[in-house]
C-alpha positions as CSV (number, residue, x, y, z in Angstrom):
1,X,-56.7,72.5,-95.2
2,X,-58.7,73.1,-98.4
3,X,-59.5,69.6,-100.9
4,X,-57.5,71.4,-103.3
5,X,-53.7,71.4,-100.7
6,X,-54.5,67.9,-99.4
7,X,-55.0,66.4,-103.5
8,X,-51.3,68.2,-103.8
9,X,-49.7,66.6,-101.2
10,X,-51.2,63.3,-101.8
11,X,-49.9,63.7,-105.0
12,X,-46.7,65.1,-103.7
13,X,-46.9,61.6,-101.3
14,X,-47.6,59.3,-104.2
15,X,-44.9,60.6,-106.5
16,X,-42.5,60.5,-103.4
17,X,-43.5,56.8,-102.8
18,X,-43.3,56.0,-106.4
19,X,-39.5,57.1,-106.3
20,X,-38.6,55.4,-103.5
21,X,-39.7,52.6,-105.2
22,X,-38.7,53.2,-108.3
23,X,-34.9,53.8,-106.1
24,X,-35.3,50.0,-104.3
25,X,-36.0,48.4,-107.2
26,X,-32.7,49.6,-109.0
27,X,-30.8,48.8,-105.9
28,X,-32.1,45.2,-105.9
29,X,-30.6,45.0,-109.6
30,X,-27.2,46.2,-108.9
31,X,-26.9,43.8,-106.2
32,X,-28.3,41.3,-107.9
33,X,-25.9,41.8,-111.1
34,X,-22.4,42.5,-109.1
35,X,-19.8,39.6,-109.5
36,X,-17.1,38.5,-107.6
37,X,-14.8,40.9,-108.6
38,X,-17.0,43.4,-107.8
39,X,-17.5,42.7,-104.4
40,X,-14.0,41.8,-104.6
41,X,-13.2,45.4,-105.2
42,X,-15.4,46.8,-102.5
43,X,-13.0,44.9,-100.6
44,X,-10.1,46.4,-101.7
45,X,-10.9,50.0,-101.4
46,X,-12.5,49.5,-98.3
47,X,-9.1,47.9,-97.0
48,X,-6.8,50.7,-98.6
49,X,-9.4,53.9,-97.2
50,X,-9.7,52.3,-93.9
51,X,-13.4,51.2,-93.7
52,X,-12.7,47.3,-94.4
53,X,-9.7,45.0,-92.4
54,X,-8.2,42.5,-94.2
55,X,-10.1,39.8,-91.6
56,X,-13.6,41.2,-93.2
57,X,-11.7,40.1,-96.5
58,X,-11.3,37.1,-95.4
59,X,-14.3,36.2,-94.2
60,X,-16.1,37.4,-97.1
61,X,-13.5,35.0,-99.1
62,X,-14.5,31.7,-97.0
63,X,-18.3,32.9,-97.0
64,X,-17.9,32.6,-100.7
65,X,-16.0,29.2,-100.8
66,X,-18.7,28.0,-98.4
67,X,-21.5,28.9,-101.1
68,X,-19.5,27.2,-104.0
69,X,-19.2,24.3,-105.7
70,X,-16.0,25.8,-107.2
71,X,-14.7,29.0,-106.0
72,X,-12.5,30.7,-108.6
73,X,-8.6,29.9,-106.9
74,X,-8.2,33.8,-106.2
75,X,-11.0,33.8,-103.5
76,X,-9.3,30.9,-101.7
77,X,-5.8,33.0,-102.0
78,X,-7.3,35.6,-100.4
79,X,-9.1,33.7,-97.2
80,X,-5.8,32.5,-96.4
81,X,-4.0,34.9,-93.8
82,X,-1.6,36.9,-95.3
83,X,0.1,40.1,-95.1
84,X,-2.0,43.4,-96.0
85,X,-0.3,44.4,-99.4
86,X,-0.7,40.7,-100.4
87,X,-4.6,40.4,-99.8
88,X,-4.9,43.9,-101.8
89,X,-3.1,42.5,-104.6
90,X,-5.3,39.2,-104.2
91,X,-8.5,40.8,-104.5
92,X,-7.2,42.3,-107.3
93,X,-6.9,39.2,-109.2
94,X,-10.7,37.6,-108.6
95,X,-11.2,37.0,-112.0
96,X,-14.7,38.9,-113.6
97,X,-16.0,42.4,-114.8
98,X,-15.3,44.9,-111.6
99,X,-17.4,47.8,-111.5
100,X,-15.6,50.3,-109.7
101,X,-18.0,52.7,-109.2
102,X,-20.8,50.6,-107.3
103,X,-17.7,49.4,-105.2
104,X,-16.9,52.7,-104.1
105,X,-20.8,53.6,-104.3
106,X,-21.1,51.1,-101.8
107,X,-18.6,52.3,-99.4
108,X,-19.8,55.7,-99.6
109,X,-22.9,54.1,-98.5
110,X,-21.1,52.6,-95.7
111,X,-19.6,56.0,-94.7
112,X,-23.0,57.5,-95.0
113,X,-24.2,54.8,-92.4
114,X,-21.0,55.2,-90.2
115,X,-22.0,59.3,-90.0
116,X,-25.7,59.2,-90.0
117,X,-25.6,56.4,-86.9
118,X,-22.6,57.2,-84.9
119,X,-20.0,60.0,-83.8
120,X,-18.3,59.4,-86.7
121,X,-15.3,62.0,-87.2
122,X,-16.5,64.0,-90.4
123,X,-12.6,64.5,-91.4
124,X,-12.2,60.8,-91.3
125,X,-15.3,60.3,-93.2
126,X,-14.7,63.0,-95.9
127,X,-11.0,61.5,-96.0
128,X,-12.1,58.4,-97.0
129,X,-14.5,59.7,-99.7
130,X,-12.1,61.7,-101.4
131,X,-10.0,58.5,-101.6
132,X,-12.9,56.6,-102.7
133,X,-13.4,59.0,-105.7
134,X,-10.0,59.1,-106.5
135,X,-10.5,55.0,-106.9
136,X,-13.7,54.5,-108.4
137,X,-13.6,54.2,-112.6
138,X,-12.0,57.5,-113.2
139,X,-14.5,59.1,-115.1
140,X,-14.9,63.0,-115.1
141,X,-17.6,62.1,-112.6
142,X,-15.5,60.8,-110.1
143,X,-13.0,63.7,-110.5
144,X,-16.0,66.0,-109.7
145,X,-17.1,64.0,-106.9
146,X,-13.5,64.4,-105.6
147,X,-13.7,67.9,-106.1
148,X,-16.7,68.4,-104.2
149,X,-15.5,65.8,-101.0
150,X,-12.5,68.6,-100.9
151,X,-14.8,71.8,-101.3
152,X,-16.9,70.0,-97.9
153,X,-13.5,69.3,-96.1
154,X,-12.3,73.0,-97.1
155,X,-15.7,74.2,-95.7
156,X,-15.4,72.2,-92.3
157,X,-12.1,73.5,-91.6
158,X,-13.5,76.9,-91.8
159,X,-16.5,76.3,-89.6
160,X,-14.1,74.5,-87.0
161,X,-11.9,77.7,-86.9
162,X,-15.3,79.9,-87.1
163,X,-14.3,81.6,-90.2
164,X,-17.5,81.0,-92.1
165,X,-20.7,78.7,-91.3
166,X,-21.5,76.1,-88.7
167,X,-19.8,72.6,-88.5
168,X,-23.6,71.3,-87.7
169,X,-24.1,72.9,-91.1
170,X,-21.1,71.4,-92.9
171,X,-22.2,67.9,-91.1
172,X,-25.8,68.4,-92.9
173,X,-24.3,68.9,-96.0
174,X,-21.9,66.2,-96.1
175,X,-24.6,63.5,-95.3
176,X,-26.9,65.1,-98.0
177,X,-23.7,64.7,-100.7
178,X,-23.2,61.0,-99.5
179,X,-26.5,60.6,-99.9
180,X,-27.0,61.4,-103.1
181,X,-23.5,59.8,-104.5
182,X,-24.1,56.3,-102.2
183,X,-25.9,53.1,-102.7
184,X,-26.8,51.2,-99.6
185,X,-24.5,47.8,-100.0
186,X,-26.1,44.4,-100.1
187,X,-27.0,43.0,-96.4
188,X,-24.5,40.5,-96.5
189,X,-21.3,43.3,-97.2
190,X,-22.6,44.8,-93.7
191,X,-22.0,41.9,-92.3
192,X,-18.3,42.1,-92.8
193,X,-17.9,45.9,-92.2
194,X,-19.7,47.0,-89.0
């Protein structure tokens, strides 16, 4: 290896460093400025895709009680056990400025995690994406995002019935797009959902 290719990939090394963390940093500051009702949120599309049970709710609710002095009366309604529809419509009403789309950024995150780690059936995992999408703020964005979920499920069913391209391909390509839509969730949201 000449001086010249190692001073590029240094370079290449140092710029791929400084994006990394450039990337924690941000991540850091969206966990560190999400509210109740954002994590609230998570929460509740996590229990209507399937990723989240209303227990994880739960205890997520009485960690928060634990923590303060006093918790807003819509986390206490939802610790208490109740039936499915009613905790949804609880979490709904935690009081503060959701933001939808690092709620479902988070889950896609989980999802990631879930197919990167484990067996995890790509139908169920795209499945849950698409309604994910569908959920987060409605902006064109999300529609896209939607869009492309059902292009990768469209392009796994053809692989499976060896029409066109590999399902180790389509699984490649699916982590890649969760990837690059996901942020990892805060520690203590993994707590709930493994």
């Amino acid at each position: 290896m000449t001086i010249c290719e190692f001073s590029k990939r240094a370079r290449c090394y140092l710029v791929s460093l400084v994006e990394i963390g450039q990337q924690q940093t941000a991540t850091r500051q969206v966990h560190m400025t999400a509210s109740l009702a954002t994590y609230s949120q998570f929460f509740r599309l996590g229990l209507e895709t399937g990723i989240c049970t209303a227990d994880a709710a739960r205890e997520w609710a009485l960690s928060v009680i634990a923590e303060m002095d006093e918790p807003p009366g819509e986390v206490i309604e939802v610790s208490w056990r109740k039936p499915l529809p009613q905790v949804i419509t609880d979490l709904n009403s935690v009081p503060g400025d959701a933001n939808l789309e690092i709620a479902g950024s988070w889950l896609l995150g989980i999802l990631l995690r879930c197919m990167s780690f484990s067996k995890a059936n790509p139908h169920s995992v795209l499945t849950g994406a698409k309604q994910i999408a569908l959920s987060m703020s409605g902006h064109i964005r999300d529609t896209e995002l939607y869009s492309l979920f059902n292009t990768l499920e469209d392009e796994l069913n053809l692989a499976e019935s060896g029409v066109f391209g590999t399902v180790d391909g389509c699984k490649a390509e699916i982590l890649e797009v969760l990837g690059r839509h996901s942020l990892p969730p805060p520690a203590e949201l993994l707590n709930f959902c493994q």
